[in-house]
N, C-alpha and C positions, 0 to 999 in steps of 0.2 A: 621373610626377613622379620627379625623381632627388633623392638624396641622394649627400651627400660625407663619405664614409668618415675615419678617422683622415690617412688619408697623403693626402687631400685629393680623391685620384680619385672621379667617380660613380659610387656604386650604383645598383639601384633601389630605391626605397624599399617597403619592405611596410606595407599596409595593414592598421591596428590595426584590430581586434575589439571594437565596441563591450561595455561595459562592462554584465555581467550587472546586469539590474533586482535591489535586495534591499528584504525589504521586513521589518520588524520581524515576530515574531512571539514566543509561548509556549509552551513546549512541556512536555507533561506526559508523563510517565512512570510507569505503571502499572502493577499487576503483580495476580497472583494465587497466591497459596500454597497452595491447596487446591481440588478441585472441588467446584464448585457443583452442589447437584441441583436444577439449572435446566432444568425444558420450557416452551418456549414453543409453542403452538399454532402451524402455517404459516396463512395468512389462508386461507380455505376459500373462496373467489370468483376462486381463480385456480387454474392448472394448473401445476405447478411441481415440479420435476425440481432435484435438487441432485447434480453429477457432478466425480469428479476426474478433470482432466485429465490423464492420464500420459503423461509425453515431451512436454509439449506445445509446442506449437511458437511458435519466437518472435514469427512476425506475428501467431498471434492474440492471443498476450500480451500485446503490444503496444496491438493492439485493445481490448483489455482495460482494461488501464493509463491510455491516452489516454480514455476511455469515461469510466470512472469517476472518473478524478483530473484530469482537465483541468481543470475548475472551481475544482481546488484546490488548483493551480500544482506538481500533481505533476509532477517534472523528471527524479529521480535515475534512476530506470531507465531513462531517453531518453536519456540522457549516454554510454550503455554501447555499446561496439559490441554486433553479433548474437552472438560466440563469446563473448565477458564474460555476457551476459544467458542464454544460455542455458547456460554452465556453474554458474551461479544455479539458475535455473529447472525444467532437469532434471534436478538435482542427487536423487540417491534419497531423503535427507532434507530434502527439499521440495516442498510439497504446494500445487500451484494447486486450489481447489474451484470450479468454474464453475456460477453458480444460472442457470436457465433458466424464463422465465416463459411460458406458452403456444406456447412452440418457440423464443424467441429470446432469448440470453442477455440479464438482466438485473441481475447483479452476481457478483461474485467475494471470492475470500478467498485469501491465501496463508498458510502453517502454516510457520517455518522451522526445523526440529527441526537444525539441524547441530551446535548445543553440545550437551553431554551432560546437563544438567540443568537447560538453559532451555531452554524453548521460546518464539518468537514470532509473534506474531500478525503479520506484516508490513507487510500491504493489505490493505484491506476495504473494500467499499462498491459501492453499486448506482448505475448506471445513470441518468443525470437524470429518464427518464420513468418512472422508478420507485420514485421518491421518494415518501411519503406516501401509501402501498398497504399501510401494516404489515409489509413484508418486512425493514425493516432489525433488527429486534429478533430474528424469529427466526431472519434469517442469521449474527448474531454470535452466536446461544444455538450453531447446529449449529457455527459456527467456532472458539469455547470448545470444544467438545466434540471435534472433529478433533483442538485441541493438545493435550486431556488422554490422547488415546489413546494420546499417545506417551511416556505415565508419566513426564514430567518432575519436578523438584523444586517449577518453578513456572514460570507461561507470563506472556509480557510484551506490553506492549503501549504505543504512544507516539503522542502525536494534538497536536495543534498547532490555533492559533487562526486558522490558514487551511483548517482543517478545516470542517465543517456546524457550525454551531454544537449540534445535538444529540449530538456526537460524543460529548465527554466525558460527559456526563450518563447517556446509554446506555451505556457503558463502566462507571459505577459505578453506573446503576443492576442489573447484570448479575454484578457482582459485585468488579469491578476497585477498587486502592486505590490511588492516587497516592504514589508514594515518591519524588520528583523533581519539580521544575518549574524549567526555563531561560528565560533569557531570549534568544533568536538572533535573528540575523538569515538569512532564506533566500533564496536567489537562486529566482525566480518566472520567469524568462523561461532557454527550455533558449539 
């Protein structure tokens, strides 16, 4: 297909980019000012290993990412080229934790200490086949507890209504206080 330029001559025409799906959402913003003396028991019927990964590397990040957030039209780290993501990723004030359930990773958490007196919780959450096993409670209790390590003023955390719907609810059951809610629209297809 040609196009005609101003002075009349054929171009070729470039083919548009369909237009990112958006789709309404809420988004709440949460915070914590103090630590919580929160233990939660790991569920005792499973074999599970909680490890950070350092330097880790981008495809498994990746791996990672698409795992646990595909369901929940996680996009923004797939937007990134490989050197953008992994100057994030590797970054010394940032911490990937990878949970491991019987040898095969079953959710993650990122901790992103790069401000000096927040911390945030980034990403968090398990795995599909891992759902409703008891893990998601006391992986956010250890993920609370990675960001308090890093003695911040106060650790943050933001969950949206394209999330599980037990997101928010376990966020303030655990401790978290909502200081925020927007109303957005997110683009849902990368």
């Amino acid at each position: 297909m040609m196009a005609h330029g101003p002075s009349g001559a054929a171009t070729p025409a470039v083919p548009s980019l369909p237009a990112p799906d958006l789709m309404k959402t809420t988004v709440t913003f949460l915070q914590m000012l103090a630590e919580q003396n929160t233990r939660i028991a790991a569920p005792a019927n499973l074999k599970l290993m909680l490890v950070r990964a350092e330097n880790i590397s981008v495809g498994f990040y990746r791996y990672l990412y698409t795992a646990v957030g595909g369901g929940y039209h996680w996009i923004d780290r797939n937007k990134l080229d490989n050197a953008s993501l992994a100057t994030i990723i590797q970054d010394p004030k940032v911490e990937v934790w990878v949970l491991y359930a019987s040898g095969q990773p079953a959710g993650y958490f990122e901790v992103d200490g790069r401000q000096s007196t927040v911390v945030e919780l980034q990403y968090f959450g398990l795995l599909p086949e891992f759902h409703g096993l008891g893990l998601g409670k006391w992986l956010l209790a250890e993920a609370i507890r990675a960001c308090w390590a890093k003695q911040p003023g106060r650790v943050i955390v933001e969950t949206c209504t394209l999330d599980g719907p037990a997101a928010l609810p376990l966020y303030q059951k655990l401790g978290f206080v909502a200081y925020d809610q927007r109303e957005k629209e997110m683009e849902i297809s990368g």
